[in-house]
C-alpha positions in Angstrom: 55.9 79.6 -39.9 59.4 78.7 -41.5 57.5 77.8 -44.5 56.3 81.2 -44.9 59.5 83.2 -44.0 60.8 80.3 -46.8 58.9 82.0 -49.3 59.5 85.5 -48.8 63.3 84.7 -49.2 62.4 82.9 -52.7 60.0 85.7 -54.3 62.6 88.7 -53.1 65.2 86.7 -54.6 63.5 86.5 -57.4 62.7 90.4 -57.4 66.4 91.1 -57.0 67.5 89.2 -60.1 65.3 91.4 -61.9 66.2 94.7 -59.8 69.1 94.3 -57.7 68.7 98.1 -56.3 65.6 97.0 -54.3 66.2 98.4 -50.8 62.6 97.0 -50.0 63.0 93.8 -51.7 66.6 93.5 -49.7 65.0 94.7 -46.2 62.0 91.9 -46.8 64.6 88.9 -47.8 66.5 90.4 -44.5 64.0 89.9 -42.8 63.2 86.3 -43.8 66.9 85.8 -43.2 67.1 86.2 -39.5 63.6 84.2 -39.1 65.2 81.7 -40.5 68.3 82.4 -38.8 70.5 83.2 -41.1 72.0 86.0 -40.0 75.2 86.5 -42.0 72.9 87.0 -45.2 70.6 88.5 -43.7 73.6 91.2 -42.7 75.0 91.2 -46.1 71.5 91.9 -47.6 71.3 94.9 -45.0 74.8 96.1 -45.7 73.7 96.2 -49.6 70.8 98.2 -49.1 72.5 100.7 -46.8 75.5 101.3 -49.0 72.4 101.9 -51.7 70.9 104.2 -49.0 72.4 105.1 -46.1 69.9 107.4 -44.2 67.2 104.6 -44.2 66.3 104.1 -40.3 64.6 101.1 -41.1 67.3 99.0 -42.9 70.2 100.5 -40.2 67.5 99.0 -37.1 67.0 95.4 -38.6 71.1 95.3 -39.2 71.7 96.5 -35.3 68.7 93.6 -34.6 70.7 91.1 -37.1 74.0 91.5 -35.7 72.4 90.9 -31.9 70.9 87.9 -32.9 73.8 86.5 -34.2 75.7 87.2 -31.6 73.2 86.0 -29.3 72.8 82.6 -31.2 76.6 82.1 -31.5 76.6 82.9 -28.1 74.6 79.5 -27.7 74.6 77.5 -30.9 77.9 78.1 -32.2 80.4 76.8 -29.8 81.0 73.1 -30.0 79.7 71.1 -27.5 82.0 68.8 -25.1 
């Protein structure tokens, strides 16, 4: 599955070059983002497209379900281990 989510992030990054104002490109490479957990460009993605459109529900729902994730997997991953 990581393969897939892999790809997504490559073809909507290549969309962007070409169009950076993609709100859907943005929300899909998002989306591969946190499946591939990262989360911290997946938020910056999500930021982006809201600053391009703020009153898009889906864009502000994935960033609420990015910034949980993140915290939930620094909440496990990130904290050294003794």
């Amino acid at each position: 599955m990581g393969e897939f989510w892999t790809d997504v992030d490559v073809i909507c990054t290549r969309i962007l070059s070409r169009n950076p104002h993609s709100i859907k490109a943005r929300y899909r490479r998002a989306r591969a983002k946190i499946e591939l957990h990262d989360y911290n460009s997946s938020i910056e993605d999500l930021q982006i497209a809201i600053s391009m459109d703020s009153s898009n529900s889906a864009v502000q729902a994935l960033l609420r379900d990015a910034k949980k994730r993140r915290r939930q997997w620094c909440d496990t991953d990130c904290l050294p281990r003794l």
